[in-house]
KOLROGU-366552 format. One record per residue (C-alpha): residue in three letters; residue number from 1; z negated, x, y negated. Coordinates in steps of 0.001 Angstrom, whole numbers. Layout:
BEGIN
resn; resi; z; x; y
ALA; NUM; Z; X; Y
...
% end
This chain:
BEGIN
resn; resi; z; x; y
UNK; 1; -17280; -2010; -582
UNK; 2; -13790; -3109; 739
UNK; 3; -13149; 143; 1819
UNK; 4; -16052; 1058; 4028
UNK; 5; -15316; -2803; 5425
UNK; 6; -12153; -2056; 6100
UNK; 7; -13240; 808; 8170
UNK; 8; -15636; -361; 9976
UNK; 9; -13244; -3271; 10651
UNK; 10; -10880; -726; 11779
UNK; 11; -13716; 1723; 13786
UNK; 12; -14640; -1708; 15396
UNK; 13; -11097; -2807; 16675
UNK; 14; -10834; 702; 18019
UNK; 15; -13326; 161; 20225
UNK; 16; -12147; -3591; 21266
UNK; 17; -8393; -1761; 22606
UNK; 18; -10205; 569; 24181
UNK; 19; -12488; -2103; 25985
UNK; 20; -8903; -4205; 26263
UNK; 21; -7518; -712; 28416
UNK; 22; -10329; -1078; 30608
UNK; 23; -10291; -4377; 31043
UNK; 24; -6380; -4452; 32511
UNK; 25; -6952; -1524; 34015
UNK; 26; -9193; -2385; 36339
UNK; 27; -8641; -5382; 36971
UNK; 28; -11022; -7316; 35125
UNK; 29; -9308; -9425; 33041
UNK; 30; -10318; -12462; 35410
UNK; 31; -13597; -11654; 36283
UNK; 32; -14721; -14225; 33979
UNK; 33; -12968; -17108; 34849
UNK; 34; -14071; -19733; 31755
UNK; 35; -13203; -19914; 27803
UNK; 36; -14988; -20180; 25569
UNK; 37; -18395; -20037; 27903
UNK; 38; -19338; -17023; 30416
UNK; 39; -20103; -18572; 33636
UNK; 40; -21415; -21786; 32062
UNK; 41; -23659; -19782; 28904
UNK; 42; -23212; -19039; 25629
UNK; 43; -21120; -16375; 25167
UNK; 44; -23586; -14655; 23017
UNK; 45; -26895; -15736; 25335
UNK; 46; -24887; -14399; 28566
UNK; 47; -27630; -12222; 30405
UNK; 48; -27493; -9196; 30225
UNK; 49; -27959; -8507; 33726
UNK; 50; -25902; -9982; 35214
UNK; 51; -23155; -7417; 33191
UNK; 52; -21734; -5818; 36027
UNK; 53; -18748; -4709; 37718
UNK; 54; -15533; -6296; 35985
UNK; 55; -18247; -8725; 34439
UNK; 56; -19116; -5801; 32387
UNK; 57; -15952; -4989; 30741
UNK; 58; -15015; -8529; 30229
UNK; 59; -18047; -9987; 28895
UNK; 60; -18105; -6557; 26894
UNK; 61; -14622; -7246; 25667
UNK; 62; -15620; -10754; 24080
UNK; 63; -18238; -9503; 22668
UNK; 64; -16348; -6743; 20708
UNK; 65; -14137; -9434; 19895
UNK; 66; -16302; -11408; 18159
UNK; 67; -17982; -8588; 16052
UNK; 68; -14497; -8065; 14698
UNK; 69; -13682; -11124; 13830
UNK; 70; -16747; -11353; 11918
UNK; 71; -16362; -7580; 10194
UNK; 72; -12535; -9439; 9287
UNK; 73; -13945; -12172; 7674
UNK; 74; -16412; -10148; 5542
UNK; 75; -13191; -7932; 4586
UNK; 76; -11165; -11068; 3523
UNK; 77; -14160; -12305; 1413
UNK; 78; -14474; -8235; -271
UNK; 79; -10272; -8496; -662
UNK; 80; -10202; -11686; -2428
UNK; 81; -12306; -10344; -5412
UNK; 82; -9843; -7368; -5340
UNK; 83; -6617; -10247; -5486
UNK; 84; -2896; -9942; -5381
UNK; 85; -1488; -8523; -2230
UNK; 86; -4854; -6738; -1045
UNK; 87; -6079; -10565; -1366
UNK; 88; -2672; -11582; 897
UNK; 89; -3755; -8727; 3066
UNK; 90; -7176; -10176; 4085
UNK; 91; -5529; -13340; 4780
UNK; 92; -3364; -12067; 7039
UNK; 93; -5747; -10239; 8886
UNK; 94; -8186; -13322; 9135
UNK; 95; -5088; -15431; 10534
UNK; 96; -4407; -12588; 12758
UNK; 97; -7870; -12055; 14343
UNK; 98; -8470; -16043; 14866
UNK; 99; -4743; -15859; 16816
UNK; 100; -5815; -13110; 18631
UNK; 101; -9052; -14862; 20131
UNK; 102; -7159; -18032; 20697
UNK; 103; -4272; -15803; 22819
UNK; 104; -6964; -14311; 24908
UNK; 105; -9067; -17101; 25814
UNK; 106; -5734; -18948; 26780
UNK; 107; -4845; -16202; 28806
UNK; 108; -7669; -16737; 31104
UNK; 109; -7349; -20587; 30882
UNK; 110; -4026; -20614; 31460
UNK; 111; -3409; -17206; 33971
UNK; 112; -154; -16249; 32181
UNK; 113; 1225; -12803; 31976
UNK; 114; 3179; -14186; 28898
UNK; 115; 352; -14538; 26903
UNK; 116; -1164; -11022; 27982
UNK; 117; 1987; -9288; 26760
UNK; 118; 1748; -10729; 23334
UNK; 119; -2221; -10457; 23375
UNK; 120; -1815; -6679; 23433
UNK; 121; 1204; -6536; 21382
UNK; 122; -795; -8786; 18768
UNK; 123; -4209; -6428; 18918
UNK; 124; -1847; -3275; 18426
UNK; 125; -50; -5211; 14903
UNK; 126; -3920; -5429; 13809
UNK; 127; -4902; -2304; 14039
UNK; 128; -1530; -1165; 11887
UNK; 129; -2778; -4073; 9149
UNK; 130; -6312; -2889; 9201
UNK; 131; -4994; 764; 8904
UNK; 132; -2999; 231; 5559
UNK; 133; -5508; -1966; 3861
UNK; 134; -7646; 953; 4744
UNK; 135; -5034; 3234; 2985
UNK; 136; -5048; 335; 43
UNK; 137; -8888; 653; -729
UNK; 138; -9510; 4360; -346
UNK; 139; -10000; 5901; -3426
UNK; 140; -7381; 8746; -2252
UNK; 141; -4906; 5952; -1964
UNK; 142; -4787; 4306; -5075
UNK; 143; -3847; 7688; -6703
UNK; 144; 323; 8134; -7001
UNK; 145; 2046; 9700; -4646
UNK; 146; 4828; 12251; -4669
UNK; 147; 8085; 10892; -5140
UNK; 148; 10629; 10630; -2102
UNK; 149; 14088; 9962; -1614
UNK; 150; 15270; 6287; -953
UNK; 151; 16612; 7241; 2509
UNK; 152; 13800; 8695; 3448
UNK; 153; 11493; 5814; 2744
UNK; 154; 13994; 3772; 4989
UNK; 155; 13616; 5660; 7886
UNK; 156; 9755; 5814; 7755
UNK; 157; 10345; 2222; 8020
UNK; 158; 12252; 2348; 10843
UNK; 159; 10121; 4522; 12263
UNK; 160; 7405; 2505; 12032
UNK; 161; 9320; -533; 13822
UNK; 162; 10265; 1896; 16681
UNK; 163; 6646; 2754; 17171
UNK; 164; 5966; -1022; 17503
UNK; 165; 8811; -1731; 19817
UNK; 166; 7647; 1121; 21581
UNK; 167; 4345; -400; 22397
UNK; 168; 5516; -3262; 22886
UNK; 169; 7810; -1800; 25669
UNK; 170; 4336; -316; 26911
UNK; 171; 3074; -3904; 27088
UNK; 172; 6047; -5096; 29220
UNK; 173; 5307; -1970; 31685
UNK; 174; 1570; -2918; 32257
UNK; 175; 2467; -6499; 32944
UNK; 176; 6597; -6915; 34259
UNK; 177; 7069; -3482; 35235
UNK; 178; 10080; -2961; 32744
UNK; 179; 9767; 991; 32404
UNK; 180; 13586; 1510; 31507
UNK; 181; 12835; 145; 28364
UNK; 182; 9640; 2485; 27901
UNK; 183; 12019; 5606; 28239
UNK; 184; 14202; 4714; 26315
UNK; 185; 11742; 3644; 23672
UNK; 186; 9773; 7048; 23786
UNK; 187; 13489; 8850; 23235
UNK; 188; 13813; 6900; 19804
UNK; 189; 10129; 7457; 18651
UNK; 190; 10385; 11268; 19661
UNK; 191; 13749; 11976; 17934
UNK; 192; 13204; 9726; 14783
UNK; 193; 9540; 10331; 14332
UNK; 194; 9668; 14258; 13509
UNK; 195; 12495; 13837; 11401
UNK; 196; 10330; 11452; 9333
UNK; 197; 7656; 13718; 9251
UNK; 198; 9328; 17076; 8105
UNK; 199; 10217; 16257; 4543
UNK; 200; 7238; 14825; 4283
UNK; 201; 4994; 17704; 5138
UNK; 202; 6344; 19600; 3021
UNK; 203; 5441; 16901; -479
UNK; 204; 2003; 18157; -1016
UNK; 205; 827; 14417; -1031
UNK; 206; -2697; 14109; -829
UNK; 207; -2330; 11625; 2085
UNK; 208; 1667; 11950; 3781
UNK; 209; 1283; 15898; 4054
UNK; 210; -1843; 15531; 6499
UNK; 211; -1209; 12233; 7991
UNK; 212; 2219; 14064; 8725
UNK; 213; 723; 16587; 10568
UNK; 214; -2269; 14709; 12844
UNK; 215; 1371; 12336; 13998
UNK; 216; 2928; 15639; 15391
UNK; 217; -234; 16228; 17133
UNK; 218; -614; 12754; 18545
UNK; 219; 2780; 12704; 19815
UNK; 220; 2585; 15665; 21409
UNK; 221; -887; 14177; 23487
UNK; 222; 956; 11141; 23859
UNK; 223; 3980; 12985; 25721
UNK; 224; 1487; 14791; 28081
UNK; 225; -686; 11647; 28778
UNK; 226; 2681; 9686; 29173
UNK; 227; 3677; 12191; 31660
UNK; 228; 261; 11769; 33709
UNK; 229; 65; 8304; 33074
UNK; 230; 3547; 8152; 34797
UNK; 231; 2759; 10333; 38036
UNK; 232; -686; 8120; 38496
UNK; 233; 943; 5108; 39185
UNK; 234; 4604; 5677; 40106
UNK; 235; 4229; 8917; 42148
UNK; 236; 2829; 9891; 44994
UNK; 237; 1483; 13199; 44087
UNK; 238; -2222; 14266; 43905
UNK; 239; -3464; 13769; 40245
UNK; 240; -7674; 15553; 39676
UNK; 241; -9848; 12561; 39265
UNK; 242; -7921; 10449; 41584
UNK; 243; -8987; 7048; 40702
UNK; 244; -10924; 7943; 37394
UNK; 245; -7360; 9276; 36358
UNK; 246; -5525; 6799; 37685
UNK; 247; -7451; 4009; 35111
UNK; 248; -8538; 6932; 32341
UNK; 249; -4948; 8382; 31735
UNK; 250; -3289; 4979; 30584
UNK; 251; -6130; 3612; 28793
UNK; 252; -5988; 7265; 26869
UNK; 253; -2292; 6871; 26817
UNK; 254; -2633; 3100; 25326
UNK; 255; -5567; 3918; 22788
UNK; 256; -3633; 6987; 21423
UNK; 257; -725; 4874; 21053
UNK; 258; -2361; 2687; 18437
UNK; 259; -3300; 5918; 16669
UNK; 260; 386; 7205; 16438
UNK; 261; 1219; 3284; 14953
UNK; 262; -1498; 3565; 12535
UNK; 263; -300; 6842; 11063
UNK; 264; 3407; 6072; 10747
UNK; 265; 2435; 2906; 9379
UNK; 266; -297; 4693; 6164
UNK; 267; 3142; 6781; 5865
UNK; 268; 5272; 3567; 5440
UNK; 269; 2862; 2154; 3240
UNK; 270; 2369; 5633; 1351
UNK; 271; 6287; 6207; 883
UNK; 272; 6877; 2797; -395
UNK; 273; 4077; 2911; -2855
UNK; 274; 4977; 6475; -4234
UNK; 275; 9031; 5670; -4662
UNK; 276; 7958; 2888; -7496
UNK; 277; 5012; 4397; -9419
UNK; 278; 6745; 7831; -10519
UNK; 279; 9652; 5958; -12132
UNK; 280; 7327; 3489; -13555
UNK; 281; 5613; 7023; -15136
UNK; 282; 8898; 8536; -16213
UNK; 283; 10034; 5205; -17802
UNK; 284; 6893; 4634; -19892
UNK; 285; 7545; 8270; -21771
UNK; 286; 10986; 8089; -22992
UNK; 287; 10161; 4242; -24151
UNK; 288; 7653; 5434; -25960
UNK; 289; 9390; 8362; -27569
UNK; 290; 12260; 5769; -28510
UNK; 291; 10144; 3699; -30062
UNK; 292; 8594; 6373; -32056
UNK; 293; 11956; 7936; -33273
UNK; 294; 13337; 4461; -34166
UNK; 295; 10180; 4009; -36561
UNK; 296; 10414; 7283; -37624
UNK; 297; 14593; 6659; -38265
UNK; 298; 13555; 3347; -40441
UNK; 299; 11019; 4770; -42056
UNK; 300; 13026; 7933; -43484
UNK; 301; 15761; 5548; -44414
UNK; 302; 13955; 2744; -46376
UNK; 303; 12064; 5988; -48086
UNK; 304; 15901; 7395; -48890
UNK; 305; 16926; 3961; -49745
UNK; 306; 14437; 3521; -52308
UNK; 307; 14405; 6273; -53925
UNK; 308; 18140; 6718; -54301
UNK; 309; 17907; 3215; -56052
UNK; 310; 15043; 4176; -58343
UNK; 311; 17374; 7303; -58729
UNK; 312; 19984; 5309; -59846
UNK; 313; 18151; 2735; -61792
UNK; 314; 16418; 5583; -63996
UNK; 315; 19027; 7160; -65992
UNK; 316; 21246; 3486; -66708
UNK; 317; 17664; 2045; -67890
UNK; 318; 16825; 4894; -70062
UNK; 319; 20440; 5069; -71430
UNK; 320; 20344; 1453; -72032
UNK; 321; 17147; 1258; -73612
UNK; 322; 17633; 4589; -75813
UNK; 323; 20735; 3213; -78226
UNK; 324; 18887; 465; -78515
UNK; 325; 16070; 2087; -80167
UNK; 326; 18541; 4297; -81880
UNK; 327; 20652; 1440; -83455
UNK; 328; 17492; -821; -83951
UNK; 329; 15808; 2402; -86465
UNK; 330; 18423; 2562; -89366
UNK; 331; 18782; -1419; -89167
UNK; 332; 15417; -2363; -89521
UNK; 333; 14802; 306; -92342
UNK; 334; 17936; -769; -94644
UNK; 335; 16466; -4343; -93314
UNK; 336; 13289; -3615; -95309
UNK; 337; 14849; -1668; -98398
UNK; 338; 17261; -4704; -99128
UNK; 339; 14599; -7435; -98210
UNK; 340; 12250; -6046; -100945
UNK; 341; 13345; -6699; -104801
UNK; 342; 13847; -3809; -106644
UNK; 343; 10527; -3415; -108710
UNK; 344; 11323; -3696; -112509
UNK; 345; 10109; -814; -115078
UNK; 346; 6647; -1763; -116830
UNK; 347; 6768; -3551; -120471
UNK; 348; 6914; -299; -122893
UNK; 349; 5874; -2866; -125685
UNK; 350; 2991; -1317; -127976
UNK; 351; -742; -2522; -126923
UNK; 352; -1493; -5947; -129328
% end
């Protein structure tokens, strides 16, 4: 149950960056200029046709955003039967979520381009939590890993942090216009990032291997839609589609972003589960085989000890006890020859 929650939660949030793309790259993120209301209505009774335009992605937008936040409360409730950190987890994400409605209404309340950098950094942190609780419940998940080295669970970390700064660099792009710090970002994520995967290809682990593979893919889409995304809006060469290129390429480019931080993330998650359990295996076996020779030891010395002492106890008891049943015989028959009076000869006197 937690599991298909979690992915719906995560199919769901998919859908809300997408909507988020379109929404900032067209233009629309003010086309509804009230919070918590749409134009004066419930957000939920909004008619439906009056959904056009930049209404339409906006309105849209809330909308997705609530159905997630409800799919994130239903997870929480399914995680806390599951308790410890997959209980944590669904905290976390319900925290998360209510943070991340709060941050967009009071972007549009409060016009700051402050609050839109860390709204989209926040959604993309979301999507990496809902993406290893996913990895937490599947069945495939809960099964040990192969074991890695302690460096290389390290870097996967790093990685991961790289591929956050990374869109976070993005974020600063879309809104300040800071793209020194997106190319230098994207020449950490594409040196560091195949390095990761390599070893871990090569495992055979039932998630890392694959997972390792689709990330090589993704980055190399992400490089060409980087590339496009790049000549659309700071070149002036022709790009095919013109405008429907000009808002489809980054929206592509920012959706397939969040994919690459979801899989390096299941990989973090992955390597840092499968370093503990295998030791955890190893250890149990020679504990137990320990034990077992330590009670076998004890046992085969208190059987040794005894029976060397009933050894040695034998032949002292039997010599003890046999002169005493030797010296004890001739006593107690002279005993009874000398305790008994001689008997005197019968009266030889003629019958009266």
């Amino acid at each position: 149950m937690a599991y298909r929650l979690a992915l719906a939660t995560l199919a769901a949030t998919c859908a809300l960056i997408l909507l988020g793309g379109l929404v900032t790259n067209t233009g629309a993120a003010l086309a509804v200029p009230d919070w918590p209301s749409t134009f004066g209505y419930n957000m939920v009774l909004f008619p439906w046709s009056r959904m056009v335009g930049g209404i339409f992605y906006e309105h849209s937008h809330r909308l997705m955003g609530a159905l997630v936040g409800l799919l994130t409360l239903a997870l929480a409730a399914a995680l806390w039967r599951e308790g410890g950190r997959l209980r944590r987890l669904g905290l976390v994400a319900v925290a998360a979520v209510l943070a991340q409605g709060v941050l967009g209404g009071l972007r549009v309340v409060l016009l700051e381009n402050t609050l839109a950098i860390v709204h989209g950094s926040l959604a993309q942190a979301f999507f990496a939590l809902l993406a290893a609780i996913a990895l937490l419940t599947a069945p495939r998940g809960r099964v040990a890993g192969a074991r890695v080295e302690p460096a290389l669970k390290g870097l996967t970390v790093l990685a991961a942090a790289l591929v956050y700064a990374q869109i976070v660099f993005g974020a600063l792009l879309t809104h300040a216009g800071r793209i020194d710090l997106h190319l230098a970002g994207a020449v950490l994520v594409f040196t560091i990032v195949p390095i990761v995967t390599a070893p871990l290809r090569r495992t055979g682990d039932a998630v890392a291997a694959p997972v390792s593979r689709l990330l090589l893919v993704l980055l190399g889409a992400q490089l060409l839609l980087g590339v496009g995304s790049f000549l659309a809006r700071f070149s002036p060469f022709w790009i095919p589609g013109e405008q429907l290129a000009v808002v489809a390429l980054p929206v592509a480019h920012r959706l397939v972003g969040s994919f690459i931080l979801a899989a390096i993330v299941i990989l973090a998650v992955r390597v840092s589960t499968a370093a503990a359990e295998p030791e955890q295996a190893d250890q149990a076996p020679h504990s137990q085989i320990a034990s077992f020779s330590g009670r076998v030891d004890g046992a085969l010395r208190s059987q040794a000890a005894s029976s060397s002492a009933r050894v040695d106890r034998a032949p002292w008891s039997q010599a003890a006890s046999l002169p005493g049943r030797v010296d004890r015989a001739p006593r107690s028959r002279v005993a009874s020859f000398s305790g008994h009076p001689r008997s005197e000869p019968a009266s030889r006197h003629p019958l009266q």
